[in-house]
Every structure is written in C-alpha cells, then in structure tokens.
ROKOLNU-993874 format. One line per field, with one value per atom (N, C-alpha, C): x, y, z; residue number from 1; atom name; residue in one letter. Coordinates in steps of 0.05 Angstrom, whole numbers. Layout:
REM residues N
xx: X | ...
yy: Y | ...
zz: Z | ...
k: NUM | ...
a: CA | ...
r: A | ...
//
This chain:
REM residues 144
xx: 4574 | 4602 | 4620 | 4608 | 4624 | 4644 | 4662 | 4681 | 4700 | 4708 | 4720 | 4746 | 4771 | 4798 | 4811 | 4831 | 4834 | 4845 | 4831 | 4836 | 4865 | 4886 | 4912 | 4928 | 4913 | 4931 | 4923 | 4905 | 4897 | 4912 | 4919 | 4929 | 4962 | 4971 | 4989 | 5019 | 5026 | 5038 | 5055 | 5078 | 5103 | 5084 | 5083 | 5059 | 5039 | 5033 | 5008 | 5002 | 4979 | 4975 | 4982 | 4999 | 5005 | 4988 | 4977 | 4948 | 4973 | 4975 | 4983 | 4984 | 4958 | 4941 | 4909 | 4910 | 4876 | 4869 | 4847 | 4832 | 4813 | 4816 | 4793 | 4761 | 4757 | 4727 | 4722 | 4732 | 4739 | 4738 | 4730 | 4732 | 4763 | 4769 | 4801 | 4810 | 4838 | 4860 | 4845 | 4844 | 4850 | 4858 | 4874 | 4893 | 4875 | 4862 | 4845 | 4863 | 4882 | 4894 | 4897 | 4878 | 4874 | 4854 | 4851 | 4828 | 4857 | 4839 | 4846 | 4851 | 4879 | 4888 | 4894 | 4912 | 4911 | 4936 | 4940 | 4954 | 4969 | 4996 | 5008 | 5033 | 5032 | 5048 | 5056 | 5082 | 5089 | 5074 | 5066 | 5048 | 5015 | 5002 | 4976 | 4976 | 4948 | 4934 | 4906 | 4907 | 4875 | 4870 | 4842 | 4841 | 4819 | 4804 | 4782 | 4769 | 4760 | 4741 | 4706 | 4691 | 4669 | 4645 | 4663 | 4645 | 4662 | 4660 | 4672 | 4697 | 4678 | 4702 | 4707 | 4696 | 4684 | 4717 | 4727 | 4747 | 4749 | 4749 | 4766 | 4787 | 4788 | 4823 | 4839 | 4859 | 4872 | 4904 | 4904 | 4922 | 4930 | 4945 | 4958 | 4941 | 4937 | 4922 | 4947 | 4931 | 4953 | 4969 | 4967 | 4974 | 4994 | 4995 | 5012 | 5007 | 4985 | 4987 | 4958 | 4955 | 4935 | 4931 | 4924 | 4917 | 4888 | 4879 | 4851 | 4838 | 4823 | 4797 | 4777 | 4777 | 4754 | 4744 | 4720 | 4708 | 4716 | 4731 | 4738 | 4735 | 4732 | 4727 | 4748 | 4751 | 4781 | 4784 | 4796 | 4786 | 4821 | 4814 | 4847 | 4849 | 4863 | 4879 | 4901 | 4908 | 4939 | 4924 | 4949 | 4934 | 4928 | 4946 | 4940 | 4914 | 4894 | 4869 | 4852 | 4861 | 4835 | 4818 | 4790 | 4782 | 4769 | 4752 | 4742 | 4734 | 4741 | 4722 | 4743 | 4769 | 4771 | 4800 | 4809 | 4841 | 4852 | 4872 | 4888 | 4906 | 4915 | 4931 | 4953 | 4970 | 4996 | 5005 | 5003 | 5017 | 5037 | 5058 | 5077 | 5074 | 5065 | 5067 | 5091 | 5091 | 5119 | 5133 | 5120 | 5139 | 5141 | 5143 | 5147 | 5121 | 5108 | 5084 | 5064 | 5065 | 5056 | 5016 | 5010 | 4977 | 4965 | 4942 | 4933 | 4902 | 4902 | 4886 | 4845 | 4838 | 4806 | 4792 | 4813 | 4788 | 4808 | 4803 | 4823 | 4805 | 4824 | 4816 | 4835 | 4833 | 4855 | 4875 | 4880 | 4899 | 4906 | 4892 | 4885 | 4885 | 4885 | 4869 | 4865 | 4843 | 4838 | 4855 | 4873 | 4879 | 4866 | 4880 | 4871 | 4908 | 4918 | 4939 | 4931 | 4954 | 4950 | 4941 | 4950 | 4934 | 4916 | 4901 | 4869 | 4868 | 4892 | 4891 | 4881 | 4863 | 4854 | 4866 | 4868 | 4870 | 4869 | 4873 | 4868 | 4901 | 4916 | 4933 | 4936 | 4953 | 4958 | 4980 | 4979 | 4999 | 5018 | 5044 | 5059 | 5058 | 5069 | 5063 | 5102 | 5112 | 5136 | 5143 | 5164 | 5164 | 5169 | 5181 | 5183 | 5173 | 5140 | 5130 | 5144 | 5155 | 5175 | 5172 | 5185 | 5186 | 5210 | 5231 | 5254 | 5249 | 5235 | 5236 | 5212 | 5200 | 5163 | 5173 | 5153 | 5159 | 5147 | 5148 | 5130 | 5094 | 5087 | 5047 | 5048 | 5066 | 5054 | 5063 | 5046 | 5040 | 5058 | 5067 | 5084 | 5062 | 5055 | 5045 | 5062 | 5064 | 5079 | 5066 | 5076 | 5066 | 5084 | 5071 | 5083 | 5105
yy: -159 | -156 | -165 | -158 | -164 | -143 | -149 | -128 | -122 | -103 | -88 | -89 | -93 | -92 | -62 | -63 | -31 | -13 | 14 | 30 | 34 | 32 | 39 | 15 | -6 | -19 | -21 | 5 | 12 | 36 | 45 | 68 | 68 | 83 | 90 | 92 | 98 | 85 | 68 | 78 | 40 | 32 | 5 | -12 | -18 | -6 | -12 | -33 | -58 | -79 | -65 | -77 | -83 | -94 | -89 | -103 | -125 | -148 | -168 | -162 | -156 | -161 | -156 | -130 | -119 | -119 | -116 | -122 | -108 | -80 | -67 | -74 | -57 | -65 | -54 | -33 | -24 | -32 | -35 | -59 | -50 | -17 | -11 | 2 | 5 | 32 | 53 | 70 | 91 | 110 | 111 | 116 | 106 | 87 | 75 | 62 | 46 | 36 | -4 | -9 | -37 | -46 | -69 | -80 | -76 | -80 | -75 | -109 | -104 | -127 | -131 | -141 | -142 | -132 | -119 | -95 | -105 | -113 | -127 | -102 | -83 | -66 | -56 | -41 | -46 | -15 | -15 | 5 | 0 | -22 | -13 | -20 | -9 | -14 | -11 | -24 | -25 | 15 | 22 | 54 | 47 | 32 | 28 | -7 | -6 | -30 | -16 | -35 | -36 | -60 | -89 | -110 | -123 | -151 | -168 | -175 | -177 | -182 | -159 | -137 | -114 | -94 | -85 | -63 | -38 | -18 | 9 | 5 | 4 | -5 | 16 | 21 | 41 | 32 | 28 | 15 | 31 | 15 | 42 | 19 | 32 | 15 | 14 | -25 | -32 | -12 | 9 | 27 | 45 | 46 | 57 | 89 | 92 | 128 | 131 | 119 | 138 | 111 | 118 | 110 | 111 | 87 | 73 | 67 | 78 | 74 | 64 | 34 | 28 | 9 | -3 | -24 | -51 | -57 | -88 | -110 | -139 | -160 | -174 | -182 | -192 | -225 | -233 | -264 | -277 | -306 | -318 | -335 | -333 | -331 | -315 | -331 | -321 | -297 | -275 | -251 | -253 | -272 | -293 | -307 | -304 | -318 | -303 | -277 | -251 | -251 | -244 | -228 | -204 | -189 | -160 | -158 | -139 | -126 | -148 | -156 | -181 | -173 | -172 | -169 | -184 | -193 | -203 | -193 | -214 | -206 | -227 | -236 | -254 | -256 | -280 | -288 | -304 | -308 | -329 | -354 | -366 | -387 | -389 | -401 | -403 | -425 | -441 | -460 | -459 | -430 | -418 | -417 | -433 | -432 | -405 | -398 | -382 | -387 | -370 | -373 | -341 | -339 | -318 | -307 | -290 | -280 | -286 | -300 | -299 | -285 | -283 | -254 | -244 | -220 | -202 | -216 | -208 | -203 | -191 | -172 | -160 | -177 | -193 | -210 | -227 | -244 | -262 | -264 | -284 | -281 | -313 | -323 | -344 | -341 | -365 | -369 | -390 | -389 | -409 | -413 | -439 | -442 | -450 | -452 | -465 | -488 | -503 | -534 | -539 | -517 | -521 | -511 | -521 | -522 | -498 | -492 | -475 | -476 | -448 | -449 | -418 | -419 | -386 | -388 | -368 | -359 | -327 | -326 | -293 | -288 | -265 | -246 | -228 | -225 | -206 | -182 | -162 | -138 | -142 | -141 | -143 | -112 | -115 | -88 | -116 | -134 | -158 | -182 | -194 | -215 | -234 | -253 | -271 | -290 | -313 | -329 | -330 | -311 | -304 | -302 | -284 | -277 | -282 | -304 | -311 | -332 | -331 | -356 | -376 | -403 | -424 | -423 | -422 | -420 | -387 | -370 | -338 | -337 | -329 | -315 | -283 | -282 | -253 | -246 | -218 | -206 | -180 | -175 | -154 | -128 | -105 | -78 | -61 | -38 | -14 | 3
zz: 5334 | 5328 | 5351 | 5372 | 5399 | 5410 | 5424 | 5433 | 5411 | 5390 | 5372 | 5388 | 5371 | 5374 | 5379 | 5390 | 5407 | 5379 | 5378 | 5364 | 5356 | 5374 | 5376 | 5361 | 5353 | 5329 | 5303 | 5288 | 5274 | 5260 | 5244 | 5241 | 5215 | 5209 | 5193 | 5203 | 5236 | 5257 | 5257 | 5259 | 5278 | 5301 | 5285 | 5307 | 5303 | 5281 | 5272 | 5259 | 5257 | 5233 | 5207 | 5193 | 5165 | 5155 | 5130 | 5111 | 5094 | 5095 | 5076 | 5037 | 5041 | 5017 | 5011 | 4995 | 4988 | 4961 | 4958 | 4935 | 4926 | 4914 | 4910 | 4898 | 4903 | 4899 | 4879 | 4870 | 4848 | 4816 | 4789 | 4777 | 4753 | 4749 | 4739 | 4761 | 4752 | 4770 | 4767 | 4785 | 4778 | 4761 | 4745 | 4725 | 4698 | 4706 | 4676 | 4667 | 4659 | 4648 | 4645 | 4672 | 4664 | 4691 | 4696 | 4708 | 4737 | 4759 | 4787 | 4794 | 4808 | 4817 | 4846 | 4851 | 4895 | 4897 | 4909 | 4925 | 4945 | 4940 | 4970 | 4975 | 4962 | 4972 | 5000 | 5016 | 5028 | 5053 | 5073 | 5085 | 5078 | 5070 | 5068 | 5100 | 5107 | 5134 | 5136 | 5166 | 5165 | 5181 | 5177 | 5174 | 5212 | 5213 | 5232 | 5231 | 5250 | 5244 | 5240 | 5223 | 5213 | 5224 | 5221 | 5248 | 5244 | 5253 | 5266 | 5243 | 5214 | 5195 | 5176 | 5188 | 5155 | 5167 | 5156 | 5161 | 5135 | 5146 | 5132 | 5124 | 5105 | 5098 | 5075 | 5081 | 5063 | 5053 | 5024 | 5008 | 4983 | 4969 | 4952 | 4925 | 4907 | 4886 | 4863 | 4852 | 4842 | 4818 | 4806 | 4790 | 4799 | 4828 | 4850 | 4844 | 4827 | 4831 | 4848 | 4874 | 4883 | 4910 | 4928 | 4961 | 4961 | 4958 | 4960 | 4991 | 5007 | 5027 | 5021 | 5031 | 5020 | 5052 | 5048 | 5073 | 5053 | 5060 | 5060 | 5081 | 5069 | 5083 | 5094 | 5127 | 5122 | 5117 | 5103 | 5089 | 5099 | 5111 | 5114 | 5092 | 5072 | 5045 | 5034 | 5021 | 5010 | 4999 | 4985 | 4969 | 4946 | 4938 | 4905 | 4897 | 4926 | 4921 | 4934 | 4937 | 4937 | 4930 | 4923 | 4905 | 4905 | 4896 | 4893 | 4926 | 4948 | 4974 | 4991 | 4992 | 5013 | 5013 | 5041 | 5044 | 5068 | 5071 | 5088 | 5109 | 5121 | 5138 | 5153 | 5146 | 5154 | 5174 | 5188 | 5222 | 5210 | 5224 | 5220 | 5258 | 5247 | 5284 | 5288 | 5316 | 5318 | 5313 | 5291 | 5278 | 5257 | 5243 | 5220 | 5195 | 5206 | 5185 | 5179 | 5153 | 5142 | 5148 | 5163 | 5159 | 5157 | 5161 | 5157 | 5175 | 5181 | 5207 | 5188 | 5206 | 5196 | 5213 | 5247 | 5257 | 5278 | 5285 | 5311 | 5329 | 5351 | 5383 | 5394 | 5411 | 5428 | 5433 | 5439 | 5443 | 5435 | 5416 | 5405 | 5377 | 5351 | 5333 | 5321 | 5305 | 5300 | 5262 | 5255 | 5234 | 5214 | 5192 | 5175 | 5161 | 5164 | 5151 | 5116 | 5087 | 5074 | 5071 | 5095 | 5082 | 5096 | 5111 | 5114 | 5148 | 5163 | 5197 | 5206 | 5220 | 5234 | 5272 | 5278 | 5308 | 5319 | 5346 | 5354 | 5377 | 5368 | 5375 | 5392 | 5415 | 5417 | 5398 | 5398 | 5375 | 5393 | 5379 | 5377 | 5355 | 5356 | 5335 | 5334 | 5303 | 5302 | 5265 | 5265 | 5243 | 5221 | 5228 | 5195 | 5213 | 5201 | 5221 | 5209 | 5233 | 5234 | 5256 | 5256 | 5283 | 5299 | 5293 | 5311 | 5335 | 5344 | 5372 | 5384 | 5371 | 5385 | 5404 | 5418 | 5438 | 5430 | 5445 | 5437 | 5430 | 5421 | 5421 | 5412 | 5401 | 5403 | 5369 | 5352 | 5333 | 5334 | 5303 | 5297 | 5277 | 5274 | 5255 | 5243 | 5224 | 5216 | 5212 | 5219 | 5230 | 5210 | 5206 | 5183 | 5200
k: 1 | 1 | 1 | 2 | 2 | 2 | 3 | 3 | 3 | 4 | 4 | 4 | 5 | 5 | 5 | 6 | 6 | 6 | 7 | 7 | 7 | 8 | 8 | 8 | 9 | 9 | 9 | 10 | 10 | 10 | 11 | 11 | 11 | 12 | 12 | 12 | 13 | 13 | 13 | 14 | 14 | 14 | 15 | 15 | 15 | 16 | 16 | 16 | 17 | 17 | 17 | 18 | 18 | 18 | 19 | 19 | 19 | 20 | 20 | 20 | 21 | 21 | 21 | 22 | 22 | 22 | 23 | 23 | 23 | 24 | 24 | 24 | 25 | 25 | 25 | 26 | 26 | 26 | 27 | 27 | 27 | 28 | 28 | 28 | 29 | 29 | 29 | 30 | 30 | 30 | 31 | 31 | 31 | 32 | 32 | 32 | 33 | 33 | 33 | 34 | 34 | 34 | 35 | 35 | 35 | 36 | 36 | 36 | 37 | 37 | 37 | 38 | 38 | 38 | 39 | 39 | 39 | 40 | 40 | 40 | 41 | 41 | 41 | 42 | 42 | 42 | 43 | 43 | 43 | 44 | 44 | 44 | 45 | 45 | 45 | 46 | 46 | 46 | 47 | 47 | 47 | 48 | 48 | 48 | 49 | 49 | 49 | 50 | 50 | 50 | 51 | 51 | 51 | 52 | 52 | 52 | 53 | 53 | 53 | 54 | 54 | 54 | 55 | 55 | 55 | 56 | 56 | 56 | 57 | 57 | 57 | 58 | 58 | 58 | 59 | 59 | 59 | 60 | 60 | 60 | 61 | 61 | 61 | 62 | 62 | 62 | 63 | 63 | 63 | 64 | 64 | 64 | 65 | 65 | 65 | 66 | 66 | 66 | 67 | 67 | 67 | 68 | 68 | 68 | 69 | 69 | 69 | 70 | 70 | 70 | 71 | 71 | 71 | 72 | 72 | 72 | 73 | 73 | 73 | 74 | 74 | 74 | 75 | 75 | 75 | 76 | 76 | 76 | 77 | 77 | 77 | 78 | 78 | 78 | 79 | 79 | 79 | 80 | 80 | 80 | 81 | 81 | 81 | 82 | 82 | 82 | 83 | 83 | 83 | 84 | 84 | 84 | 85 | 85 | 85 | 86 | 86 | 86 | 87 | 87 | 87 | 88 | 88 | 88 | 89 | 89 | 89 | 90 | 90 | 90 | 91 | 91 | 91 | 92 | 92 | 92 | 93 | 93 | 93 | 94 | 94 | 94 | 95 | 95 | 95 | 96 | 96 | 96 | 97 | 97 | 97 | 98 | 98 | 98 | 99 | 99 | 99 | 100 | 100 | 100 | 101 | 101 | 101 | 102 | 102 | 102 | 103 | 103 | 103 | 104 | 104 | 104 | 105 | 105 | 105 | 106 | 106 | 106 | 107 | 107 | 107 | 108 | 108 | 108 | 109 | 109 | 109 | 110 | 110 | 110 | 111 | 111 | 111 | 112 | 112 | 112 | 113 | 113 | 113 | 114 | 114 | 114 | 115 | 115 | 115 | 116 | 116 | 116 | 117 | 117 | 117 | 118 | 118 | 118 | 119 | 119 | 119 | 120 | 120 | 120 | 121 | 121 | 121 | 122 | 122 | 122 | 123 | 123 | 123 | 124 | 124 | 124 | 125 | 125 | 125 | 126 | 126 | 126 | 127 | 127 | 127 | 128 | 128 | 128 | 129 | 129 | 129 | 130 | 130 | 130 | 131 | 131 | 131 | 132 | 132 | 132 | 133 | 133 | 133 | 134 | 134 | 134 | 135 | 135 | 135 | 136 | 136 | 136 | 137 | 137 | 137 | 138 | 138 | 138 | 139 | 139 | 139 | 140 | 140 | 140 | 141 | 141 | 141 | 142 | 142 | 142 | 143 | 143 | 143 | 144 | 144 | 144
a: N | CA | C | N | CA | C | N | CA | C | N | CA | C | N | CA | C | N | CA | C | N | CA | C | N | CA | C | N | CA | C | N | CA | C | N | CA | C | N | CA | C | N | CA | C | N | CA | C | N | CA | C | N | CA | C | N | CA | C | N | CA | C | N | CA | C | N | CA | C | N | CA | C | N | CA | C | N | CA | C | N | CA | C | N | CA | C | N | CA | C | N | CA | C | N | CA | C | N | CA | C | N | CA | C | N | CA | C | N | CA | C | N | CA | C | N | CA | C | N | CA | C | N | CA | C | N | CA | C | N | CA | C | N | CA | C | N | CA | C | N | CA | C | N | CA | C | N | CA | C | N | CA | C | N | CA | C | N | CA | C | N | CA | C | N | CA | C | N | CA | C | N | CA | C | N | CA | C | N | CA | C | N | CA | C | N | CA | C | N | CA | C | N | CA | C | N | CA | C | N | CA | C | N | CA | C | N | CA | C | N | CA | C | N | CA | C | N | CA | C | N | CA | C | N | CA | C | N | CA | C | N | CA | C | N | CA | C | N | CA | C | N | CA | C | N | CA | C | N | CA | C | N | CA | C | N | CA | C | N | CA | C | N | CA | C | N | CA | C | N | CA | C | N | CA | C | N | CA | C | N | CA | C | N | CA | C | N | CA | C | N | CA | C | N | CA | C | N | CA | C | N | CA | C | N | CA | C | N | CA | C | N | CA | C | N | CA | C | N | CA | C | N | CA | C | N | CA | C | N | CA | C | N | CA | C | N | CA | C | N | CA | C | N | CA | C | N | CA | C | N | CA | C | N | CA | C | N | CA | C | N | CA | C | N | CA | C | N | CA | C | N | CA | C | N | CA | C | N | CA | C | N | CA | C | N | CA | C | N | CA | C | N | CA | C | N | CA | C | N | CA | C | N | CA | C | N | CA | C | N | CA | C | N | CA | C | N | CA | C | N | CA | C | N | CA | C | N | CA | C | N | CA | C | N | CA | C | N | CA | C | N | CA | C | N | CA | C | N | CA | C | N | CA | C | N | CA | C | N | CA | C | N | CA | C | N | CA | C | N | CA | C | N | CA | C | N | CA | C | N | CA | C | N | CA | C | N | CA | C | N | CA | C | N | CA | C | N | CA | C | N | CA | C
r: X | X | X | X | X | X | X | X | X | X | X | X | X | X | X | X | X | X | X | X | X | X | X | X | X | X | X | X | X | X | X | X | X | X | X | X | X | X | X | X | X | X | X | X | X | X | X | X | X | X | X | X | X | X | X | X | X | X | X | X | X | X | X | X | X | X | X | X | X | X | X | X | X | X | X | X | X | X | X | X | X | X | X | X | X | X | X | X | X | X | X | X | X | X | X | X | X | X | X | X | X | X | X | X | X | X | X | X | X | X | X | X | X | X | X | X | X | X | X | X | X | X | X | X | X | X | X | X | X | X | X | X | X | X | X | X | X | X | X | X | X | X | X | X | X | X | X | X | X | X | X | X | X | X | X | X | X | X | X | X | X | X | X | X | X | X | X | X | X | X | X | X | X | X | X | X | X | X | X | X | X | X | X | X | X | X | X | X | X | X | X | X | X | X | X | X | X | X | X | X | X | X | X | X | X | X | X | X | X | X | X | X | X | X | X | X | X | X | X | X | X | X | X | X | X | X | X | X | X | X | X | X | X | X | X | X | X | X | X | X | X | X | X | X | X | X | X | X | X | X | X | X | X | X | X | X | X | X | X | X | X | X | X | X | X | X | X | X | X | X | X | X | X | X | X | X | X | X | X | X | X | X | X | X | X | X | X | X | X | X | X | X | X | X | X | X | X | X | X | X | X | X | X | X | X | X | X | X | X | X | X | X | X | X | X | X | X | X | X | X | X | X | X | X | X | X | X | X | X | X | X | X | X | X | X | X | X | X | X | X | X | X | X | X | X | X | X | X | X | X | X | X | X | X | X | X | X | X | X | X | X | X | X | X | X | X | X | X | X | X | X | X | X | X | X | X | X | X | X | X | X | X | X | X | X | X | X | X | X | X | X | X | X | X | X | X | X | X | X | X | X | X | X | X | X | X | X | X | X | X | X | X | X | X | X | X | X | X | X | X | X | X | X | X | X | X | X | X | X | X | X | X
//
C-alpha cells in the first residue's frame, strides 16, 4: 500500500475530502424502491483508508433516507461513469480543468483528466474546489 494519507483529512469535518461521487455496492435503496444509483450528494466522505485505492466511505444513498458505509474503490471518472464499489473524487488544476483523483498522497495526488491526460499534482483543501485562489501547478479539491 505504501505510506497511507494522514488520518486528519479523513472525516465528517471542515476540511475534510469531499467524496465527488459513490456508488453502492448495494444492488436497491434501501427503502426498496428501485435499483441503486451514484450518489453525488453534498457531505459524502471518505470514513478511513483501506489500501492504496480501497477506502471506507460514507454517503447518503441515492433514496436519501439512510447514510451508507461501505469499502469502496477510488476510480478517476466522472460520477456519470461509476459503477457498483467505485467513487470519486474532483480536483480542479489550475487552468480550470476538471479531472479527477486516481490516487492520494499527502501532498500530492496523481489525476486522470476527461480527455485522457494524466499527471501528479500537489493539492489544496478548499470548502468549493475551484481555481480562484490556486496558484500556478497546485490542484483545488473540495472539502465538506
């Protein structure tokens, strides 16, 4: 797994990583009322890490009556191209481009943009991830 990302940006917390987008593993709601879809509601988070890509993650399920824990995978993809056990997580670079985290590092994290570009950036923790106040080469992630 390697060196695990610091416990303290884990959590339910101002400051904490914001989950993008999860995907239960689940195959209905809760509620019973239809098949389980991806969850981009606003407060999910990651709960712990598990390994390098595996996380604890706690989200509100798409039925919105009940807060789902589950071990999810973290996958860099939009949330629109989830599927079952896989959730995300949104950087904005600092030339506004929308990409998405394929792995932590304390300081660091490696992306995957839409049209395929990969790279490893440091991060900022922001409450709306944005490229307002990033500097040149630094990555915003958005925090609960």
């Amino acid at each position: 797994m390697g060196r695990p990302v610091k416990k303290s940006r884990f959590g339910n917390t101002a400051g904490d990583f914001e989950v993008t987008g999860a995907f239960s593993l689940n195959t209905t709601q809760p509620d019973g009322t239809g098949a389980e879809t991806v969850s981009t509601a606003s407060g999910n988070y990651i709960v712990s890490q598990r390994g390098s890509r595996q996380f604890l993650v706690n989200f509100l399920s798409t039925d919105a009556s009940t807060r789902v824990e589950q071990t999810l995978t973290l996958t860099a993809k939009a949330p629109a191209s989830l599927v079952a056990g896989e959730f995300c997580v949104q950087v904005i670079l600092s030339d506004s481009t929308v990409a998405y985290v394929s792995k932590f590092f304390n300081k660091t994290v490696h992306y995957v943009t839409a049209a395929g570009a990969t790279g490893s950036i440091p991060y900022t923790l922001g409450t709306e991830g944005n490229d307002q106040q990033a500097s040149s080469g630094v990555g915003s992630i958005d925090t609960i």
